[in-house]
C-alpha positions in Angstrom: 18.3 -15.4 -1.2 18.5 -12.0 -2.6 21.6 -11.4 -4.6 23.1 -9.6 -7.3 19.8 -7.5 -8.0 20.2 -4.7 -10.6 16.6 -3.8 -12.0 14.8 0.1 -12.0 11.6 -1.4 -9.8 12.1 -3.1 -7.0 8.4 -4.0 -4.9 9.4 -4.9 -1.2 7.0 -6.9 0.6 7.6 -5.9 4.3 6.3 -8.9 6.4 6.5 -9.5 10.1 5.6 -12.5 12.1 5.5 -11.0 15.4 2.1 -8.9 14.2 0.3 -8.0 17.7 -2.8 -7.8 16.8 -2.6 -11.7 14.4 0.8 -13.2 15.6 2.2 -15.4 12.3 -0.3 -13.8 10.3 2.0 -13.8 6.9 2.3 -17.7 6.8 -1.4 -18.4 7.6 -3.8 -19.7 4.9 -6.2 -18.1 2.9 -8.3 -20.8 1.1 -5.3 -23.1 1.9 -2.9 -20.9 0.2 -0.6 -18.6 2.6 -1.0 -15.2 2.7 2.3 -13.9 1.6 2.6 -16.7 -1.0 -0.3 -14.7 -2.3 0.7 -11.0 -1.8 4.2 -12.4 -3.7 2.3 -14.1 -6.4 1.0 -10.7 -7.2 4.3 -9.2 -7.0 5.9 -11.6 -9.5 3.3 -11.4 -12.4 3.9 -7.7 -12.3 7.8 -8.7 -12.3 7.2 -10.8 -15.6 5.2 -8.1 -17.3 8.1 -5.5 -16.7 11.2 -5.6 -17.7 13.5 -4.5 -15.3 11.6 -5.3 -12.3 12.2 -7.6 -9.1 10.5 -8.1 -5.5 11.9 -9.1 -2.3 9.7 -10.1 0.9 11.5 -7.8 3.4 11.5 -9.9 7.3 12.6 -10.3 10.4 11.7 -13.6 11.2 13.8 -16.7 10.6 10.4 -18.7 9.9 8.9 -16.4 7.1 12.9 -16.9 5.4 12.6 -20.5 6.0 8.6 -20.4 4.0 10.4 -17.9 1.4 13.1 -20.6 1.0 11.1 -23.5 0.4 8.4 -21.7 -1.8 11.1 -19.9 -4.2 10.4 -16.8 -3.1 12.7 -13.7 -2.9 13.3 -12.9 0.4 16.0 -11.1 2.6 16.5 -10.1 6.5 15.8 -7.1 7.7 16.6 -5.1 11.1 14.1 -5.7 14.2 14.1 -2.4 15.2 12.2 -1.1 11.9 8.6 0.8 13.4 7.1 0.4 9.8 6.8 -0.9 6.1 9.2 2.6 4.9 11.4 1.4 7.6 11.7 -1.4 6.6 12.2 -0.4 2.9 15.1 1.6 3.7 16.7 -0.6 5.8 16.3 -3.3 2.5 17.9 -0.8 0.2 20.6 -0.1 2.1 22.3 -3.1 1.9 22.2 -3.5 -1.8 25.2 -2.7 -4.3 23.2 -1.2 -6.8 19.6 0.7 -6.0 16.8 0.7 -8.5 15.0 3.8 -9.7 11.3 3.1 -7.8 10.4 0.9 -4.4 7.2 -0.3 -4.3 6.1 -1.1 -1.0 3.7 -3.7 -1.1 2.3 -5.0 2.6 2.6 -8.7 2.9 -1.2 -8.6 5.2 -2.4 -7.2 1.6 -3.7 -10.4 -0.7 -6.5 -8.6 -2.7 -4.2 -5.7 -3.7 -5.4 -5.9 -7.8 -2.3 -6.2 -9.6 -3.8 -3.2 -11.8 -3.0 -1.1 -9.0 0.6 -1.9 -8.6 1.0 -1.2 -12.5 -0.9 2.3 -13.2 1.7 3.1 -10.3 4.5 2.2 -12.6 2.8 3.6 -15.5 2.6 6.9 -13.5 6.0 6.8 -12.4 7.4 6.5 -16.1 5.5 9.6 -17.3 5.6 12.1 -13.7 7.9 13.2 -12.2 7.4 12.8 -8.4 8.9 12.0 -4.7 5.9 9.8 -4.1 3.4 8.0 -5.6 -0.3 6.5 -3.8 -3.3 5.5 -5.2 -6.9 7.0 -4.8 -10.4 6.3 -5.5 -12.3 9.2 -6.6 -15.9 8.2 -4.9 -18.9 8.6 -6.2 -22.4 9.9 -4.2 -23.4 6.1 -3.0 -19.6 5.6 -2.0 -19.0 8.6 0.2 -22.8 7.8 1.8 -20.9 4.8 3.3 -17.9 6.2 3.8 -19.9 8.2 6.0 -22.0 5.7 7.7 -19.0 4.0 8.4 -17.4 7.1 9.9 -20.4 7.2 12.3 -19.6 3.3 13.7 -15.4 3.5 13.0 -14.4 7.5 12.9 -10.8 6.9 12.0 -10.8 3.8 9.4 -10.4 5.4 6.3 -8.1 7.5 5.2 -9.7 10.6 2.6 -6.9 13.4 0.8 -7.2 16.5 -0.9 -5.1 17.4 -4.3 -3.9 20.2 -6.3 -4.7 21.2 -10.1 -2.2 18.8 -11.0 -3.2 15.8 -9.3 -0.4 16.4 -6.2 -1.5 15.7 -2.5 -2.0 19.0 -0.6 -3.0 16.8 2.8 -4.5 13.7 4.4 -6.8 12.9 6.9 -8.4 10.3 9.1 -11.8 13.1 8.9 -13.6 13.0 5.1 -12.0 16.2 3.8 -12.9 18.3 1.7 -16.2 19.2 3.7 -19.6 18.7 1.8 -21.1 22.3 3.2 -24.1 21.6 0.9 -25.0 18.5 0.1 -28.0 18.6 -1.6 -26.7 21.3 -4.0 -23.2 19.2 -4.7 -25.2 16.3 -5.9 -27.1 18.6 -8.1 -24.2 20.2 -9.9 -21.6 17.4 -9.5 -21.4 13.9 -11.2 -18.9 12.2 -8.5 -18.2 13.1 -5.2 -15.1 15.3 -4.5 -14.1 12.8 -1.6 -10.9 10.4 -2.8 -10.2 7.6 -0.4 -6.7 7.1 0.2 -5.3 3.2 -0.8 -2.5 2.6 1.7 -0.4 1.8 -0.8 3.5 3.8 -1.8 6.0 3.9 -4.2 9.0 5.6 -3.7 11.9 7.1 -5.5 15.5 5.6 -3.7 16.2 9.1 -3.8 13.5 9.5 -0.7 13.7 7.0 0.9 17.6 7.6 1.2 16.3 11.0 2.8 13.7 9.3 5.1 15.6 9.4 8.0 16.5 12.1 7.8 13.2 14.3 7.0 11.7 16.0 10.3 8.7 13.5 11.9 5.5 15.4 11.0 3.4 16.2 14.2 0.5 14.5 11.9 1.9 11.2 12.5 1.5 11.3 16.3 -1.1 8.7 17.3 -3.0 10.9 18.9 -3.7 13.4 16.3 -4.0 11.8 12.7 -1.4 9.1 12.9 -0.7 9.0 9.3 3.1 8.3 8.7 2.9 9.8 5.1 2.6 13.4 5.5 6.1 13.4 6.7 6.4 13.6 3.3 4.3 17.0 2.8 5.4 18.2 6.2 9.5 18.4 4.3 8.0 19.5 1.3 7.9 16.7 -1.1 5.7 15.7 -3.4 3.4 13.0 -3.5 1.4 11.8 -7.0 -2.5 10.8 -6.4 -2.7 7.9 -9.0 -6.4 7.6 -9.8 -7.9 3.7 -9.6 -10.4 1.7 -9.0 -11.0 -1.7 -8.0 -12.8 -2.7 -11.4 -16.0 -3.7 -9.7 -14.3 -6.3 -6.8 -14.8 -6.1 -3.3 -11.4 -5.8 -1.7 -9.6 -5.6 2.3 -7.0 -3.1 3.0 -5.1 -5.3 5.1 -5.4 -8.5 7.5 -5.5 -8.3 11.0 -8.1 -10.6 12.7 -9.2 -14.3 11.9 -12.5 -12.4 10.8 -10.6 -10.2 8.3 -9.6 -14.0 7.1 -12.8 -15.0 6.6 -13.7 -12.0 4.9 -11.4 -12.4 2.4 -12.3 -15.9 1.9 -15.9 -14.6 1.4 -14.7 -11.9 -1.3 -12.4 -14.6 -3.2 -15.3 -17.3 -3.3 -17.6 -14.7 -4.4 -15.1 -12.2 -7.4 -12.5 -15.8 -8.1 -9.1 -15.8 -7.5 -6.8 -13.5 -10.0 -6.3 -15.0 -13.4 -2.5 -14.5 -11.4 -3.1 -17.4 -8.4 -2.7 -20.2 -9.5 
């Protein structure tokens, strides 16, 4: 189903069926349309407003192929033994004849990622030269007030990173870094916050992600210290691009993982509309 591709952008839509937390979660339906029929939808109007650009839902599971088959969708097998969406990625890549230039890893649990997104990456890509690129929301004083509320009920949901002068990650963290020492005085002097939420989302040369395997695991992955699987990247020394976004006024969900995360994005589509993309 996924032949004879020679583009520069390649989005990869790692989706497994087997999720633990919601078992068959990419085929169920989201306002009777199935979740990874939506996350490719988003995948191929970026496709049609880029030239040289494919996607490819990258599986496991003989039934999301069979759904990918009947649907029209792009789809190809990959290993069982892949721990995560990078894994995955490589283990796509690998197997073609000719690799394109950026691999845009796109979750398939992700069906209110704003196409927006997905294309300031590429734009940023085009004009910066990079290992890695992520975006970021630069929060303002209300938004990091939640942030921190939330912190208080969740401590490790959300994911906050610092930069350089030029806009590169210096590090990531489950704790809201940089610390606000003085509050009151910082929302005196400064318009926004200087907290940027991390969006779980990555774009990757095939240059790095030929070298994944190969870099040294970070001890900041380990589960029971940050368990973030990106600063193996900084830990080897590469560079990772903060794209700057926002979500244009929409509510959004990082991911689905529950039937209430379901509902919750049923809630958030009946209350923004669908994208002018769904059809």
């Amino acid at each position: 189903m996924f032949t004879n591709f020679n583009k520069n952008i390649l989005i990869i839509i790692p989706a497994r069926y087997e999720s633990s937390r919601l078992p068959g979660k990419p085929l169920m339906k989201i306002k009777g349309v199935e979740m990874l029929k939506r996350v490719a939808g988003i995948a191929q109007y970026i496709c049609q407003t880029n030239e040289n650009c494919g996607y490819c839902v990258a599986t496991d599971d003989d039934r999301i192929m069979q759904f990918c088959g009947a649907n029209g969708i792009n789809a190809a097998m990959t290993s069982k033994n892949c721990r995560n969406g990078t894994e995955r990625c490589c283990d796509l890549i690998s197997g073609l004849p000719v690799s394109p230039k950026l691999v845009i890893n796109l979750q398939g649990d992700n069906p209110l990622c704003p196409p927006w997104i997905i294309q300031e990456i590429i734009d940023e890509w085009r004009k910066t030269v990079a290992d890695v690129y992520t975006p970021v929301i630069a929060l303002n004083w209300d938004e990091y007030d939640r942030l921190s509320a939330d912190k208080q009920e969740t401590p490790f949901s959300g994911t906050t990173v610092i930069a350089d002068k030029n806009g590169f990650a210096l590090a990531f963290s489950k704790n809201i870094i940089p610390a606000v020492r003085k509050p009151a005085k910082a929302r005196k002097t400064m318009m926004l916050s200087p907290i940027m939420r991390h969006i779980g989302l990555y774009a990757y040369t095939v240059q790095t992600l030929d070298q994944y395997s190969s870099l040294a695991e970070s001890p900041y992955e380990n589960d029971c210290i940050e368990g973030l699987e990106q600063m193996r990247f900084l830990y080897n020394g590469l560079k990772i691009k903060l794209v700057t976004t926002n979500y244009r006024g929409r509510e959004t969900c990082s991911g689905v993982d529950s039937v209430q995360d379901i509902e919750r994005v049923e809630k958030i589509i009946d209350k923004f509309g669908e994208f002018d993309i769904i059809e």
